[in-house]
Structure formats: structure tokens, C-alpha cells
C-alpha positions in Angstrom: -110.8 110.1 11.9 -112.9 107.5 10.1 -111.3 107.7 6.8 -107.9 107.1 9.1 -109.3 104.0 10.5 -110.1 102.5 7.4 -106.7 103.3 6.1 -105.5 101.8 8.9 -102.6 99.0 8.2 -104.7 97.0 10.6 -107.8 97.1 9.2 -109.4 94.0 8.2 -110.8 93.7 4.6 -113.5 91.4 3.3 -112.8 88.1 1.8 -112.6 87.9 -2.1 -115.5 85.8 -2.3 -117.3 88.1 -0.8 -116.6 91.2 -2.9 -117.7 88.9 -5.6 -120.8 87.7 -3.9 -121.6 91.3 -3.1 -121.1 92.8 -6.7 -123.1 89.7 -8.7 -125.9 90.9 -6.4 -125.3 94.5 -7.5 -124.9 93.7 -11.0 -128.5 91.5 -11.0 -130.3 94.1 -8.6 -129.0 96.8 -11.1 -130.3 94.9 -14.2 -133.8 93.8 -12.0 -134.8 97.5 -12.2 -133.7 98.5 -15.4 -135.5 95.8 -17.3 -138.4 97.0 -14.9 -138.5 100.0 -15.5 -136.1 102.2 -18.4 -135.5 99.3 -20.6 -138.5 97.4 -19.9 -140.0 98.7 -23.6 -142.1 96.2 -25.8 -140.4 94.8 -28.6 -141.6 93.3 -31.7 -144.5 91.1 -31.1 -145.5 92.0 -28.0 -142.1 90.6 -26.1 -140.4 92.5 -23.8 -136.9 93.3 -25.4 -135.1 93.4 -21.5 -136.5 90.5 -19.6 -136.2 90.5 -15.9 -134.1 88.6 -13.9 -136.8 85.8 -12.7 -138.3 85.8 -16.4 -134.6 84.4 -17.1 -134.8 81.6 -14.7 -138.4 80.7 -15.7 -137.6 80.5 -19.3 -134.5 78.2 -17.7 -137.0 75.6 -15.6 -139.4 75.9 -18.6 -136.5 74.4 -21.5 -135.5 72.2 -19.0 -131.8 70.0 -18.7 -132.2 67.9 -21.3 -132.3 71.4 -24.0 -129.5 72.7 -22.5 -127.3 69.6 -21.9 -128.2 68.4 -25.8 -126.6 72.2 -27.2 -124.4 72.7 -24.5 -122.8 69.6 -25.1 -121.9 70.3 -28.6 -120.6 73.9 -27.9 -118.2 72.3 -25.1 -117.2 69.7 -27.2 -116.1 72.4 -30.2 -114.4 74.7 -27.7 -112.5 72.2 -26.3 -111.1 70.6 -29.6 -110.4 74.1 -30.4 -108.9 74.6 -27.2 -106.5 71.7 -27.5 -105.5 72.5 -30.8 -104.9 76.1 -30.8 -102.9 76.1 -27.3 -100.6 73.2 -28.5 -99.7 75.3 -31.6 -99.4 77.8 -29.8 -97.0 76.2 -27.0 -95.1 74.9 -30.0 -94.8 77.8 -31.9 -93.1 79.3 -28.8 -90.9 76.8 -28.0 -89.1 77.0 -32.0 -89.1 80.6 -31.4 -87.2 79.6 -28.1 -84.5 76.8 -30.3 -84.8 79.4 -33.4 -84.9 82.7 -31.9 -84.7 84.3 -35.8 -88.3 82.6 -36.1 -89.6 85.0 -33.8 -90.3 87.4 -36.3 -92.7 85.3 -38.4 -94.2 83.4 -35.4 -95.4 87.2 -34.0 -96.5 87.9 -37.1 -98.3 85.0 -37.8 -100.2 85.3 -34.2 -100.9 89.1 -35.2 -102.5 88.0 -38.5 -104.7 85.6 -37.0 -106.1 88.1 -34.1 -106.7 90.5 -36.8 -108.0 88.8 -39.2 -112.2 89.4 -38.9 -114.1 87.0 -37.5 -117.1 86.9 -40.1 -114.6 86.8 -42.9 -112.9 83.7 -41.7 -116.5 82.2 -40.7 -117.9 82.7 -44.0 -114.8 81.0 -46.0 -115.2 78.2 -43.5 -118.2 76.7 -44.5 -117.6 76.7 -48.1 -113.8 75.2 -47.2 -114.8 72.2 -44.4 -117.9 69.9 -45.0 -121.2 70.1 -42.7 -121.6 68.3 -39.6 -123.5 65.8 -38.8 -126.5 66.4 -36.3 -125.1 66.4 -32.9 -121.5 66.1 -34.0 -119.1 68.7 -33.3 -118.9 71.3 -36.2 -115.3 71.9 -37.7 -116.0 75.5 -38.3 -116.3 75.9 -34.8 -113.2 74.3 -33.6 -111.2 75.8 -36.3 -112.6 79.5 -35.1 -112.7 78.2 -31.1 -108.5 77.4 -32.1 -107.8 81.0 -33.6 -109.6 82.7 -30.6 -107.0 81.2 -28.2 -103.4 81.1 -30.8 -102.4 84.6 -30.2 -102.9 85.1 -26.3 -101.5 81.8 -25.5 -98.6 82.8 -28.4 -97.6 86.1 -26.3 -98.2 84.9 -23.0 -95.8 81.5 -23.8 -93.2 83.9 -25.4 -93.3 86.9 -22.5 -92.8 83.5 -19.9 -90.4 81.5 -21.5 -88.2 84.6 -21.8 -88.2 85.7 -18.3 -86.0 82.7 -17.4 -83.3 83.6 -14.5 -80.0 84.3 -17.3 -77.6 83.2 -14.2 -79.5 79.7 -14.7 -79.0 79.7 -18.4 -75.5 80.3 -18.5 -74.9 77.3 -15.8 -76.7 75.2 -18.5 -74.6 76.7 -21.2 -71.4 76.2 -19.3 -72.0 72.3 -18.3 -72.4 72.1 -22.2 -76.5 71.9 -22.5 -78.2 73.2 -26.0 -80.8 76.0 -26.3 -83.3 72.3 -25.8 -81.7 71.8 -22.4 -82.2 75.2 -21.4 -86.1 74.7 -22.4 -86.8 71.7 -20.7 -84.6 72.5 -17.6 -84.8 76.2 -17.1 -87.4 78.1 -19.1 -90.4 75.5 -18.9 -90.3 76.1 -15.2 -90.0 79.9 -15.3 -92.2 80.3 -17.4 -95.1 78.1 -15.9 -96.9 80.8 -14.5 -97.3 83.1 -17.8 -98.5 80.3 -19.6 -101.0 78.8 -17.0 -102.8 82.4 -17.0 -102.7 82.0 -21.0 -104.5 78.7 -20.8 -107.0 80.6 -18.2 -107.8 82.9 -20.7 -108.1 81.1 -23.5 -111.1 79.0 -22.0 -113.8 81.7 -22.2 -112.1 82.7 -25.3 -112.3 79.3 -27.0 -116.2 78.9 -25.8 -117.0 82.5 -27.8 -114.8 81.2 -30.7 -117.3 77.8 -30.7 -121.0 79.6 -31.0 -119.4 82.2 -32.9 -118.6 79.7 -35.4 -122.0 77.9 -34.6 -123.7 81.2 -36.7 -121.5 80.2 -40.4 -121.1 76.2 -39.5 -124.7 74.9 -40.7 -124.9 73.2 -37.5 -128.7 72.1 -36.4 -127.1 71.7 -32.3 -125.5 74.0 -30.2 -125.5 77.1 -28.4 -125.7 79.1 -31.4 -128.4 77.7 -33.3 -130.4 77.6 -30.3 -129.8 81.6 -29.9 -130.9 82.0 -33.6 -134.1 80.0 -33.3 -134.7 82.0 -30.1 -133.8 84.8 -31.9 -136.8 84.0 -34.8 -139.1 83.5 -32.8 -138.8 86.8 -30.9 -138.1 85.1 -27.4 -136.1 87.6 -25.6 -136.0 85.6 -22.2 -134.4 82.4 -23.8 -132.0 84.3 -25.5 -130.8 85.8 -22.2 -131.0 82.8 -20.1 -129.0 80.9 -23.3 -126.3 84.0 -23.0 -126.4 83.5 -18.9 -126.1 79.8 -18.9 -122.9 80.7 -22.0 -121.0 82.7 -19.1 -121.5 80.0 -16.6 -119.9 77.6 -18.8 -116.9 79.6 -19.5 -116.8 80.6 -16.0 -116.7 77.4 -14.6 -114.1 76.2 -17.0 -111.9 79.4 -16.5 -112.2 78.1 -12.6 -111.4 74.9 -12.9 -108.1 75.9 -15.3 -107.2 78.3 -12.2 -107.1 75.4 -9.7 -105.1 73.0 -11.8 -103.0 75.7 -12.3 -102.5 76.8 -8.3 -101.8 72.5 -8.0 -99.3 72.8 -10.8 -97.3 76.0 -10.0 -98.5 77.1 -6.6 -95.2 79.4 -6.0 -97.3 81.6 -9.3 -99.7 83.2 -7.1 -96.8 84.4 -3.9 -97.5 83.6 -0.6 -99.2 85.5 1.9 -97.4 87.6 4.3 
């Protein structure tokens, strides 16, 4: 009889937020009495390899703003370039494949080859191929591997949209004499606002992990990476969580705030309740 109750059509479920609420505090309980217990071993000198949760947030209050706000800064600053770069390839590459549909073939291609490429390789070539950055100034390496992070998502997810345009609306374009342009601009933009507003979500955290990946081959003295290697050497394990933390934060925030300009822009993408 309870099981049927909670099947019930009736039955009122919790709010989203909470859900979420409810399983960060799981997640950080979880990891509280892990690092306190299994994985609470002694690493090399002396530091404890698992810190706990309120080790974090004391090595956190102990850096201070002004540490993070001076590397953070850089690493946003990389990831959005990159951002902006590799999404309006992207977007572009899709719309030719749209006015030049035999150009779809080499478009995919070229998307495929730049998500398969490794990482490391492309990183290393990088810093013999673009120049090091000032101190404090965005690091081209970063951008350039913050860009290719995003390319091929966005790519598919632009393609998969701009195809699923309504073919009833197409052929009343065709028939009052518009191009394959027209039908873009008019038709397929439109239907295809959705797919592509949840590429641009995804591509946010993507193009922050592309930055401070390419932090690690760029050279750079600021930034999220070289503040995880210097962490790193000097065997402080709480830093380099709280660093990784504060990293998933970032992205977080930024994958947010992407998700409400997209509910402003498109608000039909997400249905409407019944």
C-alpha cells in the first residue's frame, strides 16, 4: 500500500533544487568520512593525500581573494576567448554546411579530428608554435585548446538543430522564391535555437578545462594551472582540492548563467508545465 501511494499520480515530488541541495550534502558528507577515515592515508611529507572537507575551506580563507581573483582571472579570461572563438567557428561551420550541404562531409570530419586529436600532443606543439605570455596576460595556448574543447559539441549540436527545421515551413520559403540563406535566417535559426543554446551550455565548463589544461604546456606564471602545479610541488594536498573545488564553481556558475539567457532567449525550449 505504501509503494502505491508513492506511485500515486498525485503525489507530490520535491522541488529540483532540492534534490540538488540534498545530494551536494551527500556527495560532501560521503567524502567527509572517507578522507577521515579509508583514504585519510599520509602522503609524502607528512600531508595528508585526502584532505577533509573543512581542511578545503581553511586552505580557502588562508589564500585569501586576492590569490584566487589574480589566477582565476586569467583562467576566465582564456576560456572565454576560447569560448567565443571556437563556438563562432563552430556556428559558422554549420551554417555552410546548411548553404553547401556537400560540405558536410568535411565539416564532420574536421570536428571529429579535432575531438580526437590528444590533448597533450596539441599542448606540446603549442608552445613551441605561439609565443609566451606576458605575466598576467591571457596565454594563447590556452585559448587555442579552451576553442577546440568546445568546436565539436557546438559543431553537432548546431548541425542536429538546424536540421530539425519543420520541412512544411521550408517548402513555403522555397515556393515564395527564398534561397537555402532565407530558409536559415527565417526558418532554421529559429528551430534550431534550442539545440544550439544547450551546445553553448556545454561548452562553458568544457572551455574552462580546455583553459588550465593548456595552462600545464603555455609557460604561463598566472592562472589556475600554475597555481595547481606550485601546489602540487610543494606537496599541499588541501590547496590543490580547494583550487579544483573553486575550478567547478566557476564552470558551474558560468554553465548557469548560459542556461538563463538561454530560457530568456528561447523559453518555448524547455515546454511548459502541464
Amino acid at each position: 500500500m505504501a509503494s502505491e501511494a508513492l506511485a500515486a499520480p498525485g503525489a507530490r515530488r520535491a522541488p529540483a533544487w532540492a534534490v540538488g541541495v540534498a545530494g551536494g550534502v551527500g556527495v560532501i558528507a560521503l567524502w567527509w568520512i572517507l578522507a577521515a577515515t579509508v583514504l585519510g592515508s599520509v602522503g609524502p611529507g607528512g600531508a595528508q593525500a585526502i584532505p577533509t572537507p573543512p581542511e578545503v575551506i581553511a586552505s580557502i580563507a588562508a589564500s585569501g581573494w586576492d590569490f584566487y581573483a589574480r589566477n582565476f582571472s586569467v583562467t576566465i579570461a582564456e576560456a572565454g576567448i576560447g569560448y567565443a572563438w571556437g563556438n563562432g567557428l563552430a556556428l559558422l561551420a554549420a551554417a555552410i554546411v546548411l548553404v553547401f550541404p556537400r560540405l558536410e562531409g568535411v565539416i564532420m570530419q574536421l570536428a571529429i579530428i579535432t575531438y580526437c586529436i590528444p590533448v597533450v600532443a596539441i599542448g606540446i606543439l603549442l608552445v613551441v608554435i605561439i609565443p609566451v605570455p606576458d605575466a598576467g596576460e591571457p596565454s594563447g595556448n590556452a585559448a587555442f585548446l579552451a576553442a577546440l574543447s568546445v568546436f565539436f559539441t557546438t559543431v553537432v549540436g548546431s548541425l542536429l538543430g538546424l536540421k530539425a527545421a519543420d520541412p512544411a515551413a521550408l517548402d513555403v520559403v522555397s515556393v515564395y522564391g527564398g534561397s537555402r540563406l532565407t530558409q536559415l535566417r527565417k526558418v532554421r535559426l529559429i528551430a534550431a535555437l534550442p539545440a544550439i543554446l544547450n551546445a553553448l551550455q556545454i561548452a562553458v565548463p568544457a572551455a574552462f578545462l580546455g583553459a588550465v589544461l593548456g595552462e600545464f604546456f603555455g609557460k604561463v606564471e598566472l592562472g589556475v594551472g600554475p597555481a595547481m602545479i606550485a601546489a602540487q610541488q610543494n606537496i599541499d594536498a588541501a590547496r590543490v582540492w580547494a583550487l579544483a573545488l573553486v575550478s567547478g564553481a566557476v564552470a558551474l556558475v558560468g554553465y548557469l548563467v548560459v542556461a538563463l539567457l538561454a530560457r530568456a532567449i528561447a523559453p518555448w525550449s524547455k515546454g511548459v508545465a502541464s
